[in-house]
NUNU-858777 format. One record per atom (N, C-alpha, C): residue number from 1; residue in one letter; atom name; x negated, y, z. Coordinates in steps of 0.001 Angstrom, whole numbers. Layout:
// residues N
[baro NUM; A; CA; [X; Y; Z]]
...
***
This chain:
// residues 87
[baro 1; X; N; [21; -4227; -43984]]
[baro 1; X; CA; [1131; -4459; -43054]]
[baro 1; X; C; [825; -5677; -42196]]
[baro 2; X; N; [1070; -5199; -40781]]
[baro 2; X; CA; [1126; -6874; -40083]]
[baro 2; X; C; [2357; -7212; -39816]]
[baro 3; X; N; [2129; -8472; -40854]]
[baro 3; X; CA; [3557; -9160; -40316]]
[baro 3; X; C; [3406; -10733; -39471]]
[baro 4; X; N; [2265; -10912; -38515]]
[baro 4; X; CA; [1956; -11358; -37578]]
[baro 4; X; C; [3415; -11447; -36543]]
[baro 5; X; N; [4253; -12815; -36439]]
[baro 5; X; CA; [5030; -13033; -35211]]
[baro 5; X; C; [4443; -13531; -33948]]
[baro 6; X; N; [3587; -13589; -33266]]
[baro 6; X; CA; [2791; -13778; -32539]]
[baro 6; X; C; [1439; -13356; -31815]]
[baro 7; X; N; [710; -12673; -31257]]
[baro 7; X; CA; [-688; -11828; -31165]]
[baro 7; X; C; [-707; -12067; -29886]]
[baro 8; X; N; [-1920; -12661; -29771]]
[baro 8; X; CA; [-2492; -13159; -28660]]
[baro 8; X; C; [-3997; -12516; -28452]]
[baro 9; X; N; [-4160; -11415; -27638]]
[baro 9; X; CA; [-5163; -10708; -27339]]
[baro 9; X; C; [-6059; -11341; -27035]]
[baro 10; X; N; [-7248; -11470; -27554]]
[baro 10; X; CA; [-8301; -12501; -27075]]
[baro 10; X; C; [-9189; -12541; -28257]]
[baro 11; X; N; [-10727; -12402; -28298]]
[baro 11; X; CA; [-12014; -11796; -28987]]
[baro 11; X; C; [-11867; -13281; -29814]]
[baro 12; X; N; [-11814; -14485; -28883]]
[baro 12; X; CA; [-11994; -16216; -29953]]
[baro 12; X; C; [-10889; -16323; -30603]]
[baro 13; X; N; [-9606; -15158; -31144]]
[baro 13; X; CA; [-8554; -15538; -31748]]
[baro 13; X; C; [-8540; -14710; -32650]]
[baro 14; X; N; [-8539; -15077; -34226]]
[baro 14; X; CA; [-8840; -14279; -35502]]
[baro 14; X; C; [-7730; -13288; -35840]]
[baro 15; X; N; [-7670; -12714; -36673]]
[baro 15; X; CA; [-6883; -11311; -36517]]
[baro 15; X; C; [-5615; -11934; -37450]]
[baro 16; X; N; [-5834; -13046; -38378]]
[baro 16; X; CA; [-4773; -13581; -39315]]
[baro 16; X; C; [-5278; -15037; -38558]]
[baro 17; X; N; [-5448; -15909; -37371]]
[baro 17; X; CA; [-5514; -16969; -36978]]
[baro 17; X; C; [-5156; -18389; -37504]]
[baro 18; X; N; [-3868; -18511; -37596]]
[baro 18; X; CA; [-3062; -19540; -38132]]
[baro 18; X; C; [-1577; -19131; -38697]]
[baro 19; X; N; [-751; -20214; -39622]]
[baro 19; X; CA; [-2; -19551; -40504]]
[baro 19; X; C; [537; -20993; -40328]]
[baro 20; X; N; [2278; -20830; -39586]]
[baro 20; X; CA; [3620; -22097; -39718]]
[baro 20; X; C; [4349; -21808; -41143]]
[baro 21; X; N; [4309; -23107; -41957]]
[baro 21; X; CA; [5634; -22599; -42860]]
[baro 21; X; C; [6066; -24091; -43116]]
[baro 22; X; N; [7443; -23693; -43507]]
[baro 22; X; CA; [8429; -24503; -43854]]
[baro 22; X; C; [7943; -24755; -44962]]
[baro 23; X; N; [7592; -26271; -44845]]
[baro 23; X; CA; [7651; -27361; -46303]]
[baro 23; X; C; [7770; -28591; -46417]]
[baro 24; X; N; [8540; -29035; -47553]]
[baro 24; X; CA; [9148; -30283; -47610]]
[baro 24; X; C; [9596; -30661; -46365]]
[baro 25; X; N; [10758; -30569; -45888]]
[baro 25; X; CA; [11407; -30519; -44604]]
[baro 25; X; C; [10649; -30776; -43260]]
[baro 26; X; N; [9079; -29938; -43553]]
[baro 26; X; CA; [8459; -29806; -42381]]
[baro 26; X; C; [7867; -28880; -41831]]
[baro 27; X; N; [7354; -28673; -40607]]
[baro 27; X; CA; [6418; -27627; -40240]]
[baro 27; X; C; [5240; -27837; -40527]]
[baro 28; X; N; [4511; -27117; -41571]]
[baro 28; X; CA; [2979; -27204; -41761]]
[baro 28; X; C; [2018; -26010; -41392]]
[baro 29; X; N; [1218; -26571; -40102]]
[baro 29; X; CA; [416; -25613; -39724]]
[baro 29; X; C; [-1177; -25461; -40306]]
[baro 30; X; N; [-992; -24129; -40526]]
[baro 30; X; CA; [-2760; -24024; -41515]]
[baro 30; X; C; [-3605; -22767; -40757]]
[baro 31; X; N; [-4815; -23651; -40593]]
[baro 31; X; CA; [-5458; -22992; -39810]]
[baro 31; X; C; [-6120; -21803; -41055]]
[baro 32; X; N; [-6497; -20725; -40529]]
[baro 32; X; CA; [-6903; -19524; -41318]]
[baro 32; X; C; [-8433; -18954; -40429]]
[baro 33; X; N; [-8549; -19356; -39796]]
[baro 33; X; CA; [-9619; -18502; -38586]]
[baro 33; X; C; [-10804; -18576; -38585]]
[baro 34; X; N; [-11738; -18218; -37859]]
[baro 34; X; CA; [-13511; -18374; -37860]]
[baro 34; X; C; [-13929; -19498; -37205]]
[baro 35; X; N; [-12592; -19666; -35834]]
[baro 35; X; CA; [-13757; -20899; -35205]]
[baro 35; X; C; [-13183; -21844; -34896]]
[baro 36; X; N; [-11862; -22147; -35465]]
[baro 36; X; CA; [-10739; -23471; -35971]]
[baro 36; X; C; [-9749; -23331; -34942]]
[baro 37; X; N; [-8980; -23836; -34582]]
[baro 37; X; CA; [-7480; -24411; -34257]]
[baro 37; X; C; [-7738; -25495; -34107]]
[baro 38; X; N; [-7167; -26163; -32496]]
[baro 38; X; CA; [-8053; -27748; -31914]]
[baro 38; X; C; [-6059; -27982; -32124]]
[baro 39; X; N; [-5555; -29246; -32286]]
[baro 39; X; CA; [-4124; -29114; -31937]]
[baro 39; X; C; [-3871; -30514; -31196]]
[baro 40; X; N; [-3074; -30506; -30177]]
[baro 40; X; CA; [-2966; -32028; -29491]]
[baro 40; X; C; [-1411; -32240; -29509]]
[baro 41; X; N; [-1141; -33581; -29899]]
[baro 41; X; CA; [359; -34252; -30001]]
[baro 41; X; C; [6; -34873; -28424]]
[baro 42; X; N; [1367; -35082; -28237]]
[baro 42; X; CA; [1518; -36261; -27038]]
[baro 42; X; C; [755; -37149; -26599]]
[baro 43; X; N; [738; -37983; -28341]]
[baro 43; X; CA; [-471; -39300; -28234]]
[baro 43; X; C; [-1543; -38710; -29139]]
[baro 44; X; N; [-2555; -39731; -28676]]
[baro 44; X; CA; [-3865; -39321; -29459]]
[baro 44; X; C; [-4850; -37830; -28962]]
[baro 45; X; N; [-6200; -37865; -29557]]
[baro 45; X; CA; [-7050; -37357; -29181]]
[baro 45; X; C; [-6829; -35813; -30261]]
[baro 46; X; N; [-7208; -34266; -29806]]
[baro 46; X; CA; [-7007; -33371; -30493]]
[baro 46; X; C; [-7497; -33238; -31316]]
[baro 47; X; N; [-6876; -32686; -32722]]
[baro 47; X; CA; [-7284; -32771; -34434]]
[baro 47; X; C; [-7857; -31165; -33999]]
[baro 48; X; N; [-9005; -31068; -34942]]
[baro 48; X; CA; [-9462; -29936; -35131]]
[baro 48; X; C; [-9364; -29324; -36352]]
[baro 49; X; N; [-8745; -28282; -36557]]
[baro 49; X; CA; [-8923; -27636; -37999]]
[baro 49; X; C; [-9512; -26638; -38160]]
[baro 50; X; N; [-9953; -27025; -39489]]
[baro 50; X; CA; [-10560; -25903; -40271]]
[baro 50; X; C; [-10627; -25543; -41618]]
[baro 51; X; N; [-9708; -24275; -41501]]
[baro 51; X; CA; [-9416; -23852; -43531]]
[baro 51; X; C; [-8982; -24836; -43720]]
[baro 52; X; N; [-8264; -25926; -42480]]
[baro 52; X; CA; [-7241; -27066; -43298]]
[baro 52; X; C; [-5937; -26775; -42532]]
[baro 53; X; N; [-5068; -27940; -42770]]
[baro 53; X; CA; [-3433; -28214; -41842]]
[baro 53; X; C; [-2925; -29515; -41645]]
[baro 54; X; N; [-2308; -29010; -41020]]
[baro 54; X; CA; [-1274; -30801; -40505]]
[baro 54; X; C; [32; -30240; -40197]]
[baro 55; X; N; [793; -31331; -40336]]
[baro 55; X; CA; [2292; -31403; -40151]]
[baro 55; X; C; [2436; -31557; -38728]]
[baro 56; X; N; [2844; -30552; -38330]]
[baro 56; X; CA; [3425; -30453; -36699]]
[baro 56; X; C; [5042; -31406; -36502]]
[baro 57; X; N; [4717; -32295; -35605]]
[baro 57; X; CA; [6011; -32961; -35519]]
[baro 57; X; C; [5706; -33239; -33574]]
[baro 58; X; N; [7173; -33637; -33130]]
[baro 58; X; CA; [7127; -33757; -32178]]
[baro 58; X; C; [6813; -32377; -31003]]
[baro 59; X; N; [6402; -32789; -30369]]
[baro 59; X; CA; [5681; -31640; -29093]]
[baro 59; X; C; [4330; -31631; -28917]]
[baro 60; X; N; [3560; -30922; -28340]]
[baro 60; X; CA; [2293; -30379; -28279]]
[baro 60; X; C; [1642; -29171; -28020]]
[baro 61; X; N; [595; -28809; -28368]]
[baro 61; X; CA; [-377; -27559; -27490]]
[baro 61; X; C; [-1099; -27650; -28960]]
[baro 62; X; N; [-1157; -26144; -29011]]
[baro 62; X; CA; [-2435; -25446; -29833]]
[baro 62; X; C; [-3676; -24738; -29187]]
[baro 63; X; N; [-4801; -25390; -29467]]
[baro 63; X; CA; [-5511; -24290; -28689]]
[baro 63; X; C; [-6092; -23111; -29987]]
[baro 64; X; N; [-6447; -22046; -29530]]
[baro 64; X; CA; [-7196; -21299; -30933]]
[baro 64; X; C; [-8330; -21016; -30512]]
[baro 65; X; N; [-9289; -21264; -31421]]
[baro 65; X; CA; [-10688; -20862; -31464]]
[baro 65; X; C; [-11219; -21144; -30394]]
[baro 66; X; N; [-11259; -21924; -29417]]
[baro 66; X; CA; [-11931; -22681; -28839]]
[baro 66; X; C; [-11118; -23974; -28946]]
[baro 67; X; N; [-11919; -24919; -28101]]
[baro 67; X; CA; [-10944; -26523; -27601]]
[baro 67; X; C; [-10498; -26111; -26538]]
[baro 68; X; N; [-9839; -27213; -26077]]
[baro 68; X; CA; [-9235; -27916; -25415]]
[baro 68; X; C; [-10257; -27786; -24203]]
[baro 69; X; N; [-10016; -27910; -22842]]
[baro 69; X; CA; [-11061; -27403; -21497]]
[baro 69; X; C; [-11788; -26574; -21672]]
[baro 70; X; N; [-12155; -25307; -22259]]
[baro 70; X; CA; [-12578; -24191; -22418]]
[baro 70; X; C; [-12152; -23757; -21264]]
[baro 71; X; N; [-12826; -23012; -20819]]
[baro 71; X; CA; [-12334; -21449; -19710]]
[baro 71; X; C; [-11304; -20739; -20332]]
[baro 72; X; N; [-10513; -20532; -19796]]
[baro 72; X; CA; [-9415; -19891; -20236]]
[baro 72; X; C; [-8956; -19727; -21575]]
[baro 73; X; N; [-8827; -20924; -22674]]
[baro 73; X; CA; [-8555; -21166; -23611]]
[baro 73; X; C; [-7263; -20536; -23925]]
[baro 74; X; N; [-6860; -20478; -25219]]
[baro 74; X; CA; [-5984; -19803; -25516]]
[baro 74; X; C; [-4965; -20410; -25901]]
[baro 75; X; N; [-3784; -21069; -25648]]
[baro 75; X; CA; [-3130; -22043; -26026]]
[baro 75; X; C; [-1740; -21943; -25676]]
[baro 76; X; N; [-1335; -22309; -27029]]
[baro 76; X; CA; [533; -21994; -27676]]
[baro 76; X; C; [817; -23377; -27467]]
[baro 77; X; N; [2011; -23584; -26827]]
[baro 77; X; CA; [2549; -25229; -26831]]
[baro 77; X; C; [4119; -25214; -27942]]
[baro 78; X; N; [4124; -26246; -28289]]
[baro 78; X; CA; [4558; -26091; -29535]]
[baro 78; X; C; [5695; -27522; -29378]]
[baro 79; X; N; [7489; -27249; -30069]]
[baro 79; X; CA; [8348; -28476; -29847]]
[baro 79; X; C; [8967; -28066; -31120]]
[baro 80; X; N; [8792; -29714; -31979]]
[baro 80; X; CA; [9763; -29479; -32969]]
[baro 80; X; C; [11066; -30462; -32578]]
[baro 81; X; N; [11947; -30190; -32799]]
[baro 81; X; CA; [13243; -30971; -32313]]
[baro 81; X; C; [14149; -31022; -33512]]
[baro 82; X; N; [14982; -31992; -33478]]
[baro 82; X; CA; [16055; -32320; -34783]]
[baro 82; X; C; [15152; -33228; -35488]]
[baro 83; X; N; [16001; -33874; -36128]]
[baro 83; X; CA; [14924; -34968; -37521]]
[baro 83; X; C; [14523; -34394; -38813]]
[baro 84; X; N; [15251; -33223; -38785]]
[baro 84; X; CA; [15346; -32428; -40502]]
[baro 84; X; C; [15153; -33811; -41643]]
[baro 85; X; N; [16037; -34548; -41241]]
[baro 85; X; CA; [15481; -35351; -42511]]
[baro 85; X; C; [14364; -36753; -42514]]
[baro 86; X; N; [14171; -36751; -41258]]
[baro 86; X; CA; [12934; -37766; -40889]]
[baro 86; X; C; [13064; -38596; -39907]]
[baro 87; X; N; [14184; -39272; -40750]]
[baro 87; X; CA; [15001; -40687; -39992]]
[baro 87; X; C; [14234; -42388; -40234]]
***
C-alpha cells in the first residue's frame, strides 16, 4: 500500500524519500532515500541527511536528493508555527 502524502515526480527523489512524525512535541524529519535530503532553516548553512533526522522547527526548504543550486532541484518549503510546548 502507498500511503505516501506527498509524490513528487522526479528520477533524484526515492520512492519512500523522507518520513515527518510527531515526537515529543515535535516534528522529526528522517531522511529514508539514496542520495539524502539537504534541509535549510532561516539561519545557518544546509544540514544534509542521511539514514539520519532533525527536528524541524521554525520555517525552511527541503531539497531531496540533490542540494541546494542544483538545476531544477526538488524542493518542499516547510513552516512550523505555534510553540507546542517550546516556550
Amino acid at each position: 500500500a502507498n500511503n505516501a502524502q506527498l509524490c513528487i515526480n522526479d528520477p533524484r527523489v526515492s520512492r519512500l524519500h523522507a518520513r515527518i512524525d510527531w515526537r515529543n512535541s515535535g516534528f522529526l524529519l528522517t531522511d529514508l532515500s539514496s542520495f539524502g535530503t539537504w534541509v535549510r532553516f532561516q539561519e545557518g548553512d544546509p544540514l544534509l541527511l542521511r539514514r539520519d533526522a532533525c527536528l524541524l522547527h521554525g520555517c525552511g526548504q527541503m531539497a531531496l536528493g540533490v542540494p541546494f543550486g542544483e538545476a531544477d532541484a526538488p524542493i518542499v518549503a516547510f513552516e512550523v508555527s505555534g510553540t507546542h510546548g517550546l516556550e
